[in-house]
C-alpha positions in Angstrom: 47.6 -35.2 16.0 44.0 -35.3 17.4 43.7 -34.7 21.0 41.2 -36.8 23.0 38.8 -35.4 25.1 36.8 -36.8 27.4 33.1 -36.7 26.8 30.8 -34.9 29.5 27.1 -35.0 29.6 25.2 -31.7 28.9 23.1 -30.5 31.3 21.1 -27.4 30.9 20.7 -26.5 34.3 24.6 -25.9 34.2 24.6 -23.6 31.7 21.8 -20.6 32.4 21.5 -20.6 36.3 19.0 -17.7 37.0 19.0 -18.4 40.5 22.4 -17.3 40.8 21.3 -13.6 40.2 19.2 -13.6 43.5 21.5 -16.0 45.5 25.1 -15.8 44.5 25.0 -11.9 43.2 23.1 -10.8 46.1 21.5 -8.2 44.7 19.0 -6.4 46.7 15.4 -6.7 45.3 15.6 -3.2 44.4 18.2 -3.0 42.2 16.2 -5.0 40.2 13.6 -3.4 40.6 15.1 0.1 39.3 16.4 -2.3 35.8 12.9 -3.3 35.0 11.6 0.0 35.5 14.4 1.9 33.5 13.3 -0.8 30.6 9.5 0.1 31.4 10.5 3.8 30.9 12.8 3.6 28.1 10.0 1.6 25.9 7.6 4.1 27.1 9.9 7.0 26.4 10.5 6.3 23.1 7.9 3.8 21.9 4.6 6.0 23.2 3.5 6.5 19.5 3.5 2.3 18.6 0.1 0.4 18.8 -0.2 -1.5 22.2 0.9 -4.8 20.7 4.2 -3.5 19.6 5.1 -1.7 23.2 4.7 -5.0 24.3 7.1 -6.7 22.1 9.4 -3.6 22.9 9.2 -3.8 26.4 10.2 -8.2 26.2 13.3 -7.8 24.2 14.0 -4.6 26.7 13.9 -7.0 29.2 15.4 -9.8 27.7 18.0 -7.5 27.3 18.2 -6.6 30.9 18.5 -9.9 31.9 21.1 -10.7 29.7 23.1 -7.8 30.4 22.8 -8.5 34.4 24.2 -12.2 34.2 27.0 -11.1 32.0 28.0 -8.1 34.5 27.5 -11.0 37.1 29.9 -13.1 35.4 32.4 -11.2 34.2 32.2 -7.5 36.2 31.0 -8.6 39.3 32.1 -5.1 41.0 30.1 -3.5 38.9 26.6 -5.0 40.2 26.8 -2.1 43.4 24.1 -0.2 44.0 25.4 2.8 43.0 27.0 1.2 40.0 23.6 0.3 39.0 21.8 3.7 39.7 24.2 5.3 37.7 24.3 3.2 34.8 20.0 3.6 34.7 20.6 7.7 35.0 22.8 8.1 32.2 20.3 5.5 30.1 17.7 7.5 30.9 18.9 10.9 30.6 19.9 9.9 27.1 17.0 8.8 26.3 14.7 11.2 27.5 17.3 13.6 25.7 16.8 11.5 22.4 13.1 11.8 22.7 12.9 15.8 22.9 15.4 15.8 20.2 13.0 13.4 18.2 9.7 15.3 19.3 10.9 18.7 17.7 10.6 18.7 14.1 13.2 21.8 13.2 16.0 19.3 14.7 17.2 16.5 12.7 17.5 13.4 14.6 21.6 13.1 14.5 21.6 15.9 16.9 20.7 13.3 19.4 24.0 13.0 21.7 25.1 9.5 22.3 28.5 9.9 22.3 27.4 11.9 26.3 26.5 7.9 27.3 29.5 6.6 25.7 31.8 8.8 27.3 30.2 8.6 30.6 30.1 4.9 30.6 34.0 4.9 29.4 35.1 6.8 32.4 32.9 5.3 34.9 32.8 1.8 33.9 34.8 0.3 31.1 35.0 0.7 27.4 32.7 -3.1 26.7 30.3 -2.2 29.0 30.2 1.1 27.2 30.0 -0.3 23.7 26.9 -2.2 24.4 24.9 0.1 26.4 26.2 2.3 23.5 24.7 -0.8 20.8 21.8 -0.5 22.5 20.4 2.7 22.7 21.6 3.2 18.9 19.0 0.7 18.1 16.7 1.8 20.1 17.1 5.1 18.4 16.9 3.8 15.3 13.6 1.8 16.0 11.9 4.8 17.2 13.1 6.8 14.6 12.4 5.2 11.9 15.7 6.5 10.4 18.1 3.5 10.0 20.4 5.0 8.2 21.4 6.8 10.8 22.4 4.0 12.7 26.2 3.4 11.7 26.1 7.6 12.3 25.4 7.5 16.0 27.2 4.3 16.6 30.3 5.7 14.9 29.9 9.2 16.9 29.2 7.1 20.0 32.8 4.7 19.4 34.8 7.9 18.3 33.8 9.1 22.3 34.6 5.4 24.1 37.7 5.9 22.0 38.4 9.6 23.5 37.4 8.7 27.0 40.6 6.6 27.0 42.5 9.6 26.2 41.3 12.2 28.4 43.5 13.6 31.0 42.4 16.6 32.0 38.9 18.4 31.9 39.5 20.6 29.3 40.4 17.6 27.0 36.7 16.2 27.1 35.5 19.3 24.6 38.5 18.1 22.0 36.8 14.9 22.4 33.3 16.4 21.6 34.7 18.0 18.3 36.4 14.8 17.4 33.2 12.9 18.0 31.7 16.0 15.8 34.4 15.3 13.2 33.2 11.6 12.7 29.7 12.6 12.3 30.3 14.6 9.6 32.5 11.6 8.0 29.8 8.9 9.0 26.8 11.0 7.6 29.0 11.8 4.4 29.5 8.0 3.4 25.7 7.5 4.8 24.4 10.2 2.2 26.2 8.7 -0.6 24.9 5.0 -0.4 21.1 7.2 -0.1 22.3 9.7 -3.1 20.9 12.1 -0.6 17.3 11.4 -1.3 15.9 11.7 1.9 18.8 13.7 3.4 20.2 17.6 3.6 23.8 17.6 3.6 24.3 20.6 5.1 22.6 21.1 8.0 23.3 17.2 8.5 26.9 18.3 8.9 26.2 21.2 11.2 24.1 19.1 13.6 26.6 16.3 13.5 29.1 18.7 14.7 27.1 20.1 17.0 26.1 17.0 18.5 29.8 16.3 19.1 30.1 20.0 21.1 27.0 19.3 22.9 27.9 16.0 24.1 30.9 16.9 25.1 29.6 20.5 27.4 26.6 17.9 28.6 29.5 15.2 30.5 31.4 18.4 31.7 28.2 20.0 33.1 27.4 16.4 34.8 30.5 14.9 35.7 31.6 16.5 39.0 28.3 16.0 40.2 28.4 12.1 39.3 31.8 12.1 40.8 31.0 13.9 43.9 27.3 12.4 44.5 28.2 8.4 43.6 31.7 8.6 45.1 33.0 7.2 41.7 36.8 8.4 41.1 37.6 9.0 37.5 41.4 9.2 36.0 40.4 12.6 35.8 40.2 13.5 39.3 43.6 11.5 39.7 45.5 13.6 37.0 44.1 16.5 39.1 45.2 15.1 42.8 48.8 14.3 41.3 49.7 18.1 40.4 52.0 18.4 43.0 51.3 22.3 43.5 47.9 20.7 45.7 47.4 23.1 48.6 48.0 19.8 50.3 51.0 18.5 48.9 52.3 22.2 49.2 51.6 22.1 52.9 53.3 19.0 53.1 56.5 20.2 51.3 56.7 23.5 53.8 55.9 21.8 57.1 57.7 18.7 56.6 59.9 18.5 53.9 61.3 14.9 54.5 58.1 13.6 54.2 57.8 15.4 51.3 60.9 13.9 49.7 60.1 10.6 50.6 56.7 10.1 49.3 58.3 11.4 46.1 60.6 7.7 45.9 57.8 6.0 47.3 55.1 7.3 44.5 58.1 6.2 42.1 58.4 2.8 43.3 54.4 2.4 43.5 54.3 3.3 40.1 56.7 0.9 38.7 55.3 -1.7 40.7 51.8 -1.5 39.4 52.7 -1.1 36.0 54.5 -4.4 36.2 51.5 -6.2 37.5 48.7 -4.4 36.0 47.3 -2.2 38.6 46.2 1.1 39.0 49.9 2.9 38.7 47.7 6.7 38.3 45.8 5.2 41.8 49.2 3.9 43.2 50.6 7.3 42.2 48.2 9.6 43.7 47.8 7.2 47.0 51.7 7.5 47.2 51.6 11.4 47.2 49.2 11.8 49.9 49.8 8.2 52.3 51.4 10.3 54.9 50.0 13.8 54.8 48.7 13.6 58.1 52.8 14.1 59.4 52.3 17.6 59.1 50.8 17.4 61.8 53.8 16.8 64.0 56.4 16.6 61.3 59.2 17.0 64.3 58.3 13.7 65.7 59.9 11.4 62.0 62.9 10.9 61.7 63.1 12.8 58.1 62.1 15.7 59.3 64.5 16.0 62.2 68.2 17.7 61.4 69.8 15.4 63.7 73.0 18.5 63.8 70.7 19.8 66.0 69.9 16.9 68.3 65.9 17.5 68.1 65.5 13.7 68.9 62.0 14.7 70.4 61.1 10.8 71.0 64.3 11.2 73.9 61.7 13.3 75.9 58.9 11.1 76.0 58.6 7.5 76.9 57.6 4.5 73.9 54.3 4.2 74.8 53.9 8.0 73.9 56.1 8.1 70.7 54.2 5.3 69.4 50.5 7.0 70.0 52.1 9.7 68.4 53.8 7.9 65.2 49.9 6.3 64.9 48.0 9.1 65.3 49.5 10.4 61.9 47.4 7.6 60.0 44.1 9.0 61.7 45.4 12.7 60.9 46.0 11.8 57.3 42.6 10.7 57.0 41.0 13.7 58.5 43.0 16.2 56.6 42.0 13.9 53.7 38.2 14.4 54.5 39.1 17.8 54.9 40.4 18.7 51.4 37.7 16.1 49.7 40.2 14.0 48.6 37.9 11.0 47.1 37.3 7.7 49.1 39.7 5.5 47.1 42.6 7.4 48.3 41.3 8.4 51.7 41.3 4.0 51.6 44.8 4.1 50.9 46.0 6.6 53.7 44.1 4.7 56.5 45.6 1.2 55.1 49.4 1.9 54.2 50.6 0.9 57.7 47.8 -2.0 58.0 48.5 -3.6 61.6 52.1 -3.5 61.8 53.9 -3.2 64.6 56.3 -0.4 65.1 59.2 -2.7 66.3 61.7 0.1 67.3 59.3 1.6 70.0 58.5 -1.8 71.3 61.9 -3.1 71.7 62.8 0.0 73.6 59.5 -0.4 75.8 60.3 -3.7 76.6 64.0 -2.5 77.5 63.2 0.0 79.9 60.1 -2.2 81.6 60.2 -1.1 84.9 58.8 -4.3 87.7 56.0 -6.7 86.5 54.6 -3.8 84.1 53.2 -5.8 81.3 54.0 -4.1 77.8 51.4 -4.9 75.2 52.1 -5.6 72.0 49.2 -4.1 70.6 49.9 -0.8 72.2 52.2 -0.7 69.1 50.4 -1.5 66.6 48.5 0.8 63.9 44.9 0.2 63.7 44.4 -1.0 60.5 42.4 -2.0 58.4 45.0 -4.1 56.5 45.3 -2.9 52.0 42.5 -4.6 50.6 43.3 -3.6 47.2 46.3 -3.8 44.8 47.6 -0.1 44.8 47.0 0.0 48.9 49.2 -3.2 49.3 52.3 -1.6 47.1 52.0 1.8 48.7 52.6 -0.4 52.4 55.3 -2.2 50.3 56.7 1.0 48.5 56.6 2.9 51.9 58.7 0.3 54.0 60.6 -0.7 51.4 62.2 3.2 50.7 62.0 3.5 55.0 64.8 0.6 55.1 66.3 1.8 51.9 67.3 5.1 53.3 69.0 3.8 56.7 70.8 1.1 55.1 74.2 1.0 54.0 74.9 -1.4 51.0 73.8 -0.1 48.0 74.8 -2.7 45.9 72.2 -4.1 43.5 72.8 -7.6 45.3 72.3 -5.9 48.4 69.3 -3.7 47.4 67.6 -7.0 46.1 67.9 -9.5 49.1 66.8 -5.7 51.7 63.3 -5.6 49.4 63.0 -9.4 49.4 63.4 -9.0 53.5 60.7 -6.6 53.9 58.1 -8.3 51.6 59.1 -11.4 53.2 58.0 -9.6 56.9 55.1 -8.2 55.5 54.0 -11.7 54.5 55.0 -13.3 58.0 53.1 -10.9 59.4 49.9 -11.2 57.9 49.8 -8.1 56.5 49.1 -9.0 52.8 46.3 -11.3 53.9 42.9 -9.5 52.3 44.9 -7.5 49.5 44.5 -9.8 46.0 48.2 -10.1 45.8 49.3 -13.3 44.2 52.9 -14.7 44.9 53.9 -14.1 41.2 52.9 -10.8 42.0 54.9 -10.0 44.5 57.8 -11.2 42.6 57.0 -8.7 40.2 56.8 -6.3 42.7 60.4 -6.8 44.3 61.6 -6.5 40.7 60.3 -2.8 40.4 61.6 -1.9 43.5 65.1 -3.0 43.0 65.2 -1.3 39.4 63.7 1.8 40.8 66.2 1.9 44.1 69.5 0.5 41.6 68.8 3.4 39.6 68.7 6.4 42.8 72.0 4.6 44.2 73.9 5.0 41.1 77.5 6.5 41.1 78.9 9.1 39.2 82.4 9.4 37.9 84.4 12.4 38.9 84.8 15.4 36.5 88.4 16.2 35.2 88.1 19.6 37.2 87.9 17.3 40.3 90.7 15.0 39.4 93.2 18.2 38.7 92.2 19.6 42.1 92.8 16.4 43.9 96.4 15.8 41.7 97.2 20.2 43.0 96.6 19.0 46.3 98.3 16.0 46.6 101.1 17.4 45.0 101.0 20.3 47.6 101.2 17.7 50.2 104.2 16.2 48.5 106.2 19.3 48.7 104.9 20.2 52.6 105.9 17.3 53.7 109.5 17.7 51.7 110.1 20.7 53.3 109.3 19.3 56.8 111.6 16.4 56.3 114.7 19.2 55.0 
């Protein structure tokens, strides 16, 4: 059955809005000034030997390109177009290139020594893998212009894919030279099937494969030279540095598990729950992880003033001793700790983010209540005295640690452990997070927080599961009843 559709006038001015670069994007005048001069330099770089004429042409399909590549980024990776984003993207370009060039200038080293595969990993883990493939399109052709050598396009491209491919991968730092020998591994198969369709005329097989292979190798000691330093210098967190924060033998983490160890304990559940939860809607769950681990580091600062950390046996109820107003600056203060010891052990900004935003500005209810129990006269009591801070989550993984945190907080005091009863506690506290604004600026849709309370509840039915008792245990309870049998037998006679 054909479907009728009604008919809309084309306009071109609806289709290609450049305006919307300068207005909408707002992109400082810089930024574009940097992308016309890295297409000035990468024409000059590699097209120095071409009559003026052809530069020319060069440099307006390099720009072309530019332009095209800036209102895609605009339209579909929007968080991308940051300044340092941008600087980054034009210092890998241009380190490649100015690699290529030496590489090209030197007669005694073929041309597929040229490492691409160091852009196409580097874009991989800083940006995404289709951003990657067409800067990595790109410069292969670019390569291959100034070459001359077109048949060793599909030989770089291929090398280049086989390290956007192994980017994905990579989880620690020592797997980024398997990479670079895998990427070595597909030169050698690329230049193979390359020399056949030539019959090796203009080709040496041999040291083809050896520069192929050590192209991979190079590539791959060239991004773990550079990428601590991008890391560190464009405050750009990689999965890398993640996998590295989440080895819980961190000189933090270990504090945390020696000073308080209830802490400790709970931010394990909570980094469970986090993880779940942005798994099922397609967050971060490595970010959600890590954030988890390290949310409320800053209690080892007082670690005798939470609840978990107190062995109530003892009656070390240390809030008993001061009044509300006091236990609350102290419950707060451990959000502004966190972040310090944070900025302390370097911990990158995307988690630092996290620590200062997992309580947003909530109100610590139990403090309050109490104040406003023992008010003493006409002393006001401010309701923002007991309050964190803020700033509220503005991201996804933020939003489900503050869920995952309150969520195992009520989990642990309550008594029904029922999955009925588990269920309706979560929906309660998302619920209060919602009333309360808290959720306002993280990009949280309601679907999403469905999604959310379903995690939680599979995560929290599974830790209150029951175990049946062992037939050892059932024999000592049947001796002892039976032992109870005959004493109270023998009282009776």
């Amino acid at each position: 059955m054909l479907r009728r559709v009604e008919r809309k006038e084309f306009r071109f001015s609806e289709l290609i809005r450049v305006q919307d670069l300068f207005t909408r994007s707002r992109i400082p005048f810089w930024i574009w000034f940097v992308g016309t001069g890295c297409g000035i330099f990468l024409t000059l770089a590699l097209f120095s030997s071409l009559p003026f004429h052809s530069r020319v042409g060069i440099l307006v399909v390099t720009q072309v390109f530019i332009c095209i590549l800036s209102v895609a980024i605009l339209h579909f990776y929007p968080e991308f177009l940051s300044g340092k984003h941008l600087l980054l993207s034009a210092i890998i370009l241009i380190g490649t290139t100015l690699m290529g060039r030496i590489v090209m200038s030197v007669p005694q080293i073929p041309d597929i020594f040229i490492p691409v595969a160091f852009l196409s990993i580097l874009f991989s883990l800083f940006f995404n893998i289709p951003l990657s493939i067409l800067a990595l399109s790109t410069v292969c052709i670019l390569f291959a212009f100034s070459s001359g050598e077109f048949q060793l396009l599909p030989v770089w491209f291929c090398g280049g894919m086989a390290g956007v491919y192994g980017a994905s991968i990579i989880h620690h730092r020592t797997d980024i030279t398997r990479v670079g020998f895998w990427v070595g591994v597909v030169n050698i198969s690329s230049f193979g099937g390359v020399g056949l369709l030539e019959n090796f005329s203009s080709m040496e097989p041999f040291f083809g494969v050896l520069w192929g292979l050590g192209s991979g190798i190079f590539s791959s000691i060239l991004v773990n030279i550079t990428l601590p330093y991008f890391e560190t210098y464009f405050g750009i967190t990689t999965d890398i540095r993640l996998l590295e924060l989440a080895d819980l033998n961190h000189p933090l983490l270990h504090r945390l598990s020696i000073e308080a160890p209830g802490t400790y304990h709970h931010t394990i559940t909570v980094a469970s729950l986090a993880v779940a939860a942005a798994e099922n809607i397609g967050a971060n769950p490595l970010l959600a992880r890590v954030g988890a681990y390290y949310h409320d580091v800053g209690k080892v600062t007082r670690p005798h003033f939470f609840y978990e950390n107190v062995r109530m046996k003892e009656g070390d109820d240390y809030h008993s001793r001061v009044s509300p107003n006091l236990s609350s600056m102290i419950i707060i203060s451990h959000v502004k700790d966190g972040v310090e010891l944070a900025r302390i052990f370097r911990l990158p900004q995307v988690v630092i983010d996290i620590i200062a935003q997992h309580h947003g500005t909530s109100l610590i209810a139990y403090f309050y209540r109490k104040a406003l129990l023992e008010k003493k006269g006409k002393e006001p009591v401010n309701e923002s005295d007991f309050r964190y801070p803020g700033p509220k989550p503005r991201t996804k993984e933020a939003a489900i640690v503050m869920l995952a945190d309150s969520v195992e907080a009520d989990f642990r005091f309550s008594s029904g452990k029922s999955s009925k009863e588990i269920k309706e506690r979560v929906q309660k506290v998302i619920d209060n997070k919602l009333k309360d604004h808290q959720l306002d600026e993280a990009d949280l849709s309601l679907r999403d927080l469905n999604l959310i309370a379903e995690a939680f509840v599979r995560v929290l039915t599974g830790l209150s599961h029951t175990r049946k008792r062992y037939p050892e245990e059932m024999l000592d309870e049947g001796k002892r009843k039976g032992r109870n049998k005959q004493h109270v037998g023998e009282k009776s006679s």
